[in-house]
Backbone atoms as SQL, in Angstrom:
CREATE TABLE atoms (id INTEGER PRIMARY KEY, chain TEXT, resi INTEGER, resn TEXT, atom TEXT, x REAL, y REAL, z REAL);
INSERT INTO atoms VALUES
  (1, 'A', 1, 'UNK', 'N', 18.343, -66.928, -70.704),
  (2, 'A', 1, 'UNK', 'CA', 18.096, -65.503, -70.635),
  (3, 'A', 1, 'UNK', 'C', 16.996, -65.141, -71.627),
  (4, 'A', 2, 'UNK', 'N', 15.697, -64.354, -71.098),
  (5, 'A', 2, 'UNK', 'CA', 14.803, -64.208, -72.219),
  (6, 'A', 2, 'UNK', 'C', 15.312, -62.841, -73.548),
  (7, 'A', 3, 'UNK', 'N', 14.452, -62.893, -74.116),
  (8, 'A', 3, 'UNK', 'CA', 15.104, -62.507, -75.204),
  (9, 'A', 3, 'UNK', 'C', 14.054, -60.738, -75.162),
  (10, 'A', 4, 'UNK', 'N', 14.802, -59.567, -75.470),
  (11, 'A', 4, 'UNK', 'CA', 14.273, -58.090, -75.196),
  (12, 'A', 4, 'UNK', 'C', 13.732, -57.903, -75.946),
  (13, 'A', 5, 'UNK', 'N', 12.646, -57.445, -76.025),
  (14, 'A', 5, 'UNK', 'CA', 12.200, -56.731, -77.565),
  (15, 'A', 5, 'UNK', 'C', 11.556, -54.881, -77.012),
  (16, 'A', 6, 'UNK', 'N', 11.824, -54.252, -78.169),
  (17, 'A', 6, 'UNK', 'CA', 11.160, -52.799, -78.225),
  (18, 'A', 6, 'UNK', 'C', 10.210, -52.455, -78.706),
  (19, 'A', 7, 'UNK', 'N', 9.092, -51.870, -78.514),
  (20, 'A', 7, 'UNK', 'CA', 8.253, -51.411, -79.150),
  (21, 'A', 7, 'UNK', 'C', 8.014, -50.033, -79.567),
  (22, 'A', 8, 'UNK', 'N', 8.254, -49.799, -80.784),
  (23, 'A', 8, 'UNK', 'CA', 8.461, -48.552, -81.327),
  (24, 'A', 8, 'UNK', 'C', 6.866, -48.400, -82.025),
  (25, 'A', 9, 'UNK', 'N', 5.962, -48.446, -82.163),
  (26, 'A', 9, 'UNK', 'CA', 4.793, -48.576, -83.124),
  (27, 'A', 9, 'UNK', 'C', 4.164, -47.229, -82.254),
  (28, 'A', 10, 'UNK', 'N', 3.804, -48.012, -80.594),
  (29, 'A', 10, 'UNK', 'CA', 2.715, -47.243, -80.198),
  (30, 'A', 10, 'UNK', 'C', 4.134, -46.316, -78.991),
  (31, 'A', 11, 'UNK', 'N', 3.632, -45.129, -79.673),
  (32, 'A', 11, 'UNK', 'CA', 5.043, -44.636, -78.574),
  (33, 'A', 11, 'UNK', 'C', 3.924, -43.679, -77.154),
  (34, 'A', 12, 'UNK', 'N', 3.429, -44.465, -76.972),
  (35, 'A', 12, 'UNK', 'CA', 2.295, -43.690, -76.021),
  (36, 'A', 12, 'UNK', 'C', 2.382, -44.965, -74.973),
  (37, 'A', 13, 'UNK', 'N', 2.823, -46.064, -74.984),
  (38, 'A', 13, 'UNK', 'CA', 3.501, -47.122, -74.077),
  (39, 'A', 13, 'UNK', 'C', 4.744, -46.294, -73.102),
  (40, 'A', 14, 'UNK', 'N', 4.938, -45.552, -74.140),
  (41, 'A', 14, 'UNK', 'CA', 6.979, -45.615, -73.417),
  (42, 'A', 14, 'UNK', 'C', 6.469, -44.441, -72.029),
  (43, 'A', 15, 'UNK', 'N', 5.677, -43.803, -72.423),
  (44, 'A', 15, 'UNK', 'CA', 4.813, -42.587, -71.172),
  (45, 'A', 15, 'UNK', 'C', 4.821, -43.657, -70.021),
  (46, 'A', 16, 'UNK', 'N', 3.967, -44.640, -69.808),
  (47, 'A', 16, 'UNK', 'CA', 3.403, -45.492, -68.980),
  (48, 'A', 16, 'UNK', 'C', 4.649, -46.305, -68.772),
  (49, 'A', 17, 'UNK', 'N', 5.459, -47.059, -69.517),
  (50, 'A', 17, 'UNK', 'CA', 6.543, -47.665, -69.266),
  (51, 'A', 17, 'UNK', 'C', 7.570, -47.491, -69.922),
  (52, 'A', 18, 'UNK', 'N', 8.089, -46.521, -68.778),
  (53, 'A', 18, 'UNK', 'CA', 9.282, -45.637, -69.335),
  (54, 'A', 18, 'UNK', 'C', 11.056, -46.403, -70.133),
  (55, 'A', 19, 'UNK', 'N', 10.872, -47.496, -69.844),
  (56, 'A', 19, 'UNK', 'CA', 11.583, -48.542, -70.258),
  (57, 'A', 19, 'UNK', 'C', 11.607, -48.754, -72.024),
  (58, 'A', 20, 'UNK', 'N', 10.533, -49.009, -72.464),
  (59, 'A', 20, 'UNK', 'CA', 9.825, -49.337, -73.755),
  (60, 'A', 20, 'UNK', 'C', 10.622, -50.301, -74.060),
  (61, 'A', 21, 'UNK', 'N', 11.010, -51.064, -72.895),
  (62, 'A', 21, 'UNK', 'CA', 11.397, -52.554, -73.397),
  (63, 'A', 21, 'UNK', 'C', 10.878, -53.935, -72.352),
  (64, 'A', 22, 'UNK', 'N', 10.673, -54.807, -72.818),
  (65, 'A', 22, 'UNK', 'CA', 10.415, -55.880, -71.457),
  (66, 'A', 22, 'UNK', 'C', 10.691, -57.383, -72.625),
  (67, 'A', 23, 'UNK', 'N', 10.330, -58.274, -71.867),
  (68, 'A', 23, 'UNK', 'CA', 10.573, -59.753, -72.070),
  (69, 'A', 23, 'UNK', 'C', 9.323, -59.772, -73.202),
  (70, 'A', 24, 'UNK', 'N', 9.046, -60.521, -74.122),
  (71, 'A', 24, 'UNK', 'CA', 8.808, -60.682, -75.387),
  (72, 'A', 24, 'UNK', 'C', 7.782, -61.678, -74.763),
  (73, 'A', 25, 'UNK', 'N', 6.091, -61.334, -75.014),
  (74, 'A', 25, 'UNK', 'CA', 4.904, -61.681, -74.712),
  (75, 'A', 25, 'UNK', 'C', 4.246, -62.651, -75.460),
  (76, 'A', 26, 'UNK', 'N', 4.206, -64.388, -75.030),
  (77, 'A', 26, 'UNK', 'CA', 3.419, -65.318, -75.752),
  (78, 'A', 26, 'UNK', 'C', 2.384, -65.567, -75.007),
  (79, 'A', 27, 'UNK', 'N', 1.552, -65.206, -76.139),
  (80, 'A', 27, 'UNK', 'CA', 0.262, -65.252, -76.328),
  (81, 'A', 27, 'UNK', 'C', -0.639, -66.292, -75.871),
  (82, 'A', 28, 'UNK', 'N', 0.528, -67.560, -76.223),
  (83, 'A', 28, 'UNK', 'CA', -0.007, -68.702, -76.204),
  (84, 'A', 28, 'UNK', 'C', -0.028, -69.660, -74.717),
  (85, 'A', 29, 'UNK', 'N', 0.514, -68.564, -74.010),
  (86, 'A', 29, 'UNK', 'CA', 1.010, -69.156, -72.556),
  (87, 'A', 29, 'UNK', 'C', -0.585, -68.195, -72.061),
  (88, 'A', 30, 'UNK', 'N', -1.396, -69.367, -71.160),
  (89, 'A', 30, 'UNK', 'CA', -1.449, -68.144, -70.107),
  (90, 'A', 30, 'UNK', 'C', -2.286, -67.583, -69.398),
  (91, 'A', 31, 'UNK', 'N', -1.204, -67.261, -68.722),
  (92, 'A', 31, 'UNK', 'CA', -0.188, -66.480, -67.884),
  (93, 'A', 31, 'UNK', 'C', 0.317, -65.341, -68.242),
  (94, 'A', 32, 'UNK', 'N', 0.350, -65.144, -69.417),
  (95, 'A', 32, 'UNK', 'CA', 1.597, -64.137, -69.647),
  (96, 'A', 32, 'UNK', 'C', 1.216, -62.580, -69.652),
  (97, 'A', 33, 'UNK', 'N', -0.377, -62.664, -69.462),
  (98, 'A', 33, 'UNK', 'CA', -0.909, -61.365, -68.954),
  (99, 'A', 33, 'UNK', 'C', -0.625, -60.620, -67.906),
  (100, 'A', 34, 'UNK', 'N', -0.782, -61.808, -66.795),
  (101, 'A', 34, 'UNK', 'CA', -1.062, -62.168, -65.631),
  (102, 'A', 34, 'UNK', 'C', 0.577, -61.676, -65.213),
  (103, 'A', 35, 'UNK', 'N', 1.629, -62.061, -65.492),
  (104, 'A', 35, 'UNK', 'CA', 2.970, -61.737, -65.398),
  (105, 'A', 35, 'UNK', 'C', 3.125, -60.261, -65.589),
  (106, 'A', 36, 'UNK', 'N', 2.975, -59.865, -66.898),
  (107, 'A', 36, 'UNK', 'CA', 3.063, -58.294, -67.649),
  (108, 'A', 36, 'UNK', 'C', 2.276, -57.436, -66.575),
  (109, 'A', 37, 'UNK', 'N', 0.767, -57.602, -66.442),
  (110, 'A', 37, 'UNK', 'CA', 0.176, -56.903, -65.175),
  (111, 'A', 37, 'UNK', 'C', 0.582, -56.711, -63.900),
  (112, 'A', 38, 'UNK', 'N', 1.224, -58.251, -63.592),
  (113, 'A', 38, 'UNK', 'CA', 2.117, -58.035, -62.130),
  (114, 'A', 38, 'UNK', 'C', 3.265, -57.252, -62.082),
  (115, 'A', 39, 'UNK', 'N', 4.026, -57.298, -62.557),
  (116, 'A', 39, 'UNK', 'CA', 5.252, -56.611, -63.577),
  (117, 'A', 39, 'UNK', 'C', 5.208, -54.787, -63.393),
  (118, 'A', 40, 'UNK', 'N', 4.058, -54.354, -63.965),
  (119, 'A', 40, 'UNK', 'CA', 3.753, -52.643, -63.756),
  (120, 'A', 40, 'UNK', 'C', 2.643, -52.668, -62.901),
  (121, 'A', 41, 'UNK', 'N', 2.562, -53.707, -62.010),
  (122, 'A', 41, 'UNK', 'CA', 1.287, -53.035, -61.034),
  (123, 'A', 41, 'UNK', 'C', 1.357, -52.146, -60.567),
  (124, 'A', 42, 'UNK', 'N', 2.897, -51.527, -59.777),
  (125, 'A', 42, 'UNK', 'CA', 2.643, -50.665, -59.175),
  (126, 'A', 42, 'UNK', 'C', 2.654, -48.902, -60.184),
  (127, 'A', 43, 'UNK', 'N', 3.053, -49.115, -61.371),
  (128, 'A', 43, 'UNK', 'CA', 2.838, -48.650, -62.054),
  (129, 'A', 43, 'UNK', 'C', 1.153, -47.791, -62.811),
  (130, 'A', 44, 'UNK', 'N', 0.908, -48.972, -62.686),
  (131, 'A', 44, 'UNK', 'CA', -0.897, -48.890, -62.961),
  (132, 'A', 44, 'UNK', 'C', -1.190, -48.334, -62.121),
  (133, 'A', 45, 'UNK', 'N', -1.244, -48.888, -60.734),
  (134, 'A', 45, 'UNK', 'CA', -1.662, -48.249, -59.869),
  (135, 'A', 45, 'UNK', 'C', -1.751, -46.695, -59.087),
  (136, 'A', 46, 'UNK', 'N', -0.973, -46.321, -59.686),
  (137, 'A', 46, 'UNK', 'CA', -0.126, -44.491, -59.517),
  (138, 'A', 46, 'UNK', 'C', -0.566, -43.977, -61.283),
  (139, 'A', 47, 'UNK', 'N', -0.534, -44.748, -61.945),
  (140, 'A', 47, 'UNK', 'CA', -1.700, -43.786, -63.199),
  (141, 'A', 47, 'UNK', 'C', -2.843, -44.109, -63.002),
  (142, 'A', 48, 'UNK', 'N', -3.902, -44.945, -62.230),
  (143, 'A', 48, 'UNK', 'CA', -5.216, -45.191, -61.766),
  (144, 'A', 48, 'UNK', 'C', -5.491, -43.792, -60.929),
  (145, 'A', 49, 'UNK', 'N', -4.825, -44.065, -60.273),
  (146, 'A', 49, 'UNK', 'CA', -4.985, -42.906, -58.771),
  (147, 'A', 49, 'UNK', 'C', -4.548, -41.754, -59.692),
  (148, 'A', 50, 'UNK', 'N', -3.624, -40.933, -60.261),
  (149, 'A', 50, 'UNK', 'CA', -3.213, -40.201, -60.427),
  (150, 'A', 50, 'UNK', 'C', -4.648, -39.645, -61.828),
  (151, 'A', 51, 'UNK', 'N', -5.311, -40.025, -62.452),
  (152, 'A', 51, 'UNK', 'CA', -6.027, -40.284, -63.670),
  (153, 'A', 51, 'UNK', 'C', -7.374, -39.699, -62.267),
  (154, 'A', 52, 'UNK', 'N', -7.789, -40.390, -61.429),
  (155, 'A', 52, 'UNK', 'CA', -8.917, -40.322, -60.595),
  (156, 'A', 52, 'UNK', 'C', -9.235, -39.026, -59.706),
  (157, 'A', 53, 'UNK', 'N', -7.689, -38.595, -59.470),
  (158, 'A', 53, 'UNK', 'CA', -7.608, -37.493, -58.725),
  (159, 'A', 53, 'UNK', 'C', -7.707, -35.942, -59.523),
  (160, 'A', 54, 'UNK', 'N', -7.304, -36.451, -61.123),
  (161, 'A', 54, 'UNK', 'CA', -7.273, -35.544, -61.567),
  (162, 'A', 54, 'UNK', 'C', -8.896, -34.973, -62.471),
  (163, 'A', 55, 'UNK', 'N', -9.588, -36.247, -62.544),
  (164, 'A', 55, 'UNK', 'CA', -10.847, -36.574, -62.733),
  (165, 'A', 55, 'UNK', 'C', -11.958, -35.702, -61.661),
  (166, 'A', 56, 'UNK', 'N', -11.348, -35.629, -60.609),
  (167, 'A', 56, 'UNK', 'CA', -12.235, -35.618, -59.377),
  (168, 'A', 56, 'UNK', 'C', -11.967, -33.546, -59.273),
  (169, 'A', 57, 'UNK', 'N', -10.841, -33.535, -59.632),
  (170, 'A', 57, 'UNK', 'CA', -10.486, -32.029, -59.334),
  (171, 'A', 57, 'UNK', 'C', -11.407, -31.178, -60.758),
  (172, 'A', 58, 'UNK', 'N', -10.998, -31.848, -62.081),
  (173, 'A', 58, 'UNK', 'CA', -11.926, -31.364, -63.057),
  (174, 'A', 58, 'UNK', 'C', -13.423, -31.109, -62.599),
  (175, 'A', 59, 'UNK', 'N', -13.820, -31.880, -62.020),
  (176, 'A', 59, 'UNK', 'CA', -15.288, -31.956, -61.476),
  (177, 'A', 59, 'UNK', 'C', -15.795, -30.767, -60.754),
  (178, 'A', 60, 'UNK', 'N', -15.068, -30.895, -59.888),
  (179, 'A', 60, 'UNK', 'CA', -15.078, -29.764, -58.967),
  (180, 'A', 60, 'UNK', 'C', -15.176, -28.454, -59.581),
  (181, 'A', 61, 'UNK', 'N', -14.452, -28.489, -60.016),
  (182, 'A', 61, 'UNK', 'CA', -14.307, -26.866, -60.974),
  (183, 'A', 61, 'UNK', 'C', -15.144, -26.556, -61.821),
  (184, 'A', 62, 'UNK', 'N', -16.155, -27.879, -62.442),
  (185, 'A', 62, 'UNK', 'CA', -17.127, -28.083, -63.412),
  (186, 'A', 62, 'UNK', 'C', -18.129, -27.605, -62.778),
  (187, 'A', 63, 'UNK', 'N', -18.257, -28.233, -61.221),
  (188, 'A', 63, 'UNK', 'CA', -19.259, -27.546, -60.188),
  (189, 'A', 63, 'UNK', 'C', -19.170, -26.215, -59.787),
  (190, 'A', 64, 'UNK', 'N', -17.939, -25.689, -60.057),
  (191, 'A', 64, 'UNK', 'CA', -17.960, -24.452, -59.063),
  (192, 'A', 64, 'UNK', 'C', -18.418, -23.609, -59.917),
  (193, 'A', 65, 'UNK', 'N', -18.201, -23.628, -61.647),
  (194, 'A', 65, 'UNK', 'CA', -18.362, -22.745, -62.719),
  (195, 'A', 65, 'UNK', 'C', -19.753, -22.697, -62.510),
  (196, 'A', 66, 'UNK', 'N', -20.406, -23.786, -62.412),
  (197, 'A', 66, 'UNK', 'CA', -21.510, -23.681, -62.641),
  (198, 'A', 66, 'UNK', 'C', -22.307, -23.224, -61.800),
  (199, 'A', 67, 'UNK', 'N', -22.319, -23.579, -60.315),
  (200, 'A', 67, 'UNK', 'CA', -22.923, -22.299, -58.898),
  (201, 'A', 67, 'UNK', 'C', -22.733, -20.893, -59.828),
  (202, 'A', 68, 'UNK', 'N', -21.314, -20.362, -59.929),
  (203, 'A', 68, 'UNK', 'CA', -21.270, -19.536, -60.135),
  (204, 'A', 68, 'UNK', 'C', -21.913, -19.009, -61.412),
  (205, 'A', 69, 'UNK', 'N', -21.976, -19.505, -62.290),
  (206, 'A', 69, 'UNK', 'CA', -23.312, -19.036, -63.504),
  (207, 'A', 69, 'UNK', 'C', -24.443, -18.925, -62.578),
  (208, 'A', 70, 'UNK', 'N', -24.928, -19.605, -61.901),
  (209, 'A', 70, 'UNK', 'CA', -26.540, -19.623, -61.046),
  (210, 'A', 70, 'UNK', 'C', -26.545, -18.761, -60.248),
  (211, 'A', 71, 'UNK', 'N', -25.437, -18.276, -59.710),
  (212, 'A', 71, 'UNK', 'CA', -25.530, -17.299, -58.710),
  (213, 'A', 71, 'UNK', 'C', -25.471, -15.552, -59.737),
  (214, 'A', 72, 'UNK', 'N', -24.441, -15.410, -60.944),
  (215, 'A', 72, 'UNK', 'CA', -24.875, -14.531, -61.915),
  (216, 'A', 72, 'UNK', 'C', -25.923, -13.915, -62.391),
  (217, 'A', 73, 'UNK', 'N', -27.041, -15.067, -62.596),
  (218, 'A', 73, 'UNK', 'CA', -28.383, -15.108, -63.613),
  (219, 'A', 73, 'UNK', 'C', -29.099, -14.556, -62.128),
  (220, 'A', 74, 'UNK', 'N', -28.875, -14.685, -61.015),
  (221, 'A', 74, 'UNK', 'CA', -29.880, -14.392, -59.884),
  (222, 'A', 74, 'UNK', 'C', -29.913, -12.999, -59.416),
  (223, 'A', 75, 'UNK', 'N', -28.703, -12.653, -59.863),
  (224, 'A', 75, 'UNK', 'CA', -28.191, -11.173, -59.359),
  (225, 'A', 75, 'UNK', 'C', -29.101, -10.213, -59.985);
């Protein structure tokens, strides 16, 4: 049975993996990235997308402020 460990240091992990516990990471293997990444892929993947969408909506609004200043100054 592997052995649990917690990580209390960076508490900005426990957001992303709401667990803030998993199997205890050697360094020296590896693989053991490669495991941990597979592990929260689908995780990553829904803060990728979720991070992109919210990226994309900021934008928008960055654009719209700004028509709308150009359309102000014309009036």
């Amino acid at each position: 049975m592997k052995r649990k460990s917690c990580i209390t240091q960076n508490h900005y992990l426990q957001e992303a993996l709401p667990t803030g516990c998993w199997a205890r990471v050697n360094r020296n293997r590896p693989n053991s990235r490669k495991c941990l990444l597979k592990r929260y892929q689908k995780k990553i993947d829904t803060t990728l997308a979720a991070l992109a969408i919210g990226l994309m909506f900021l934008a928008g609004i960055w654009i719209f402020l700004i028509q709308l200043a150009e359309f102000g100054f014309h009036s």
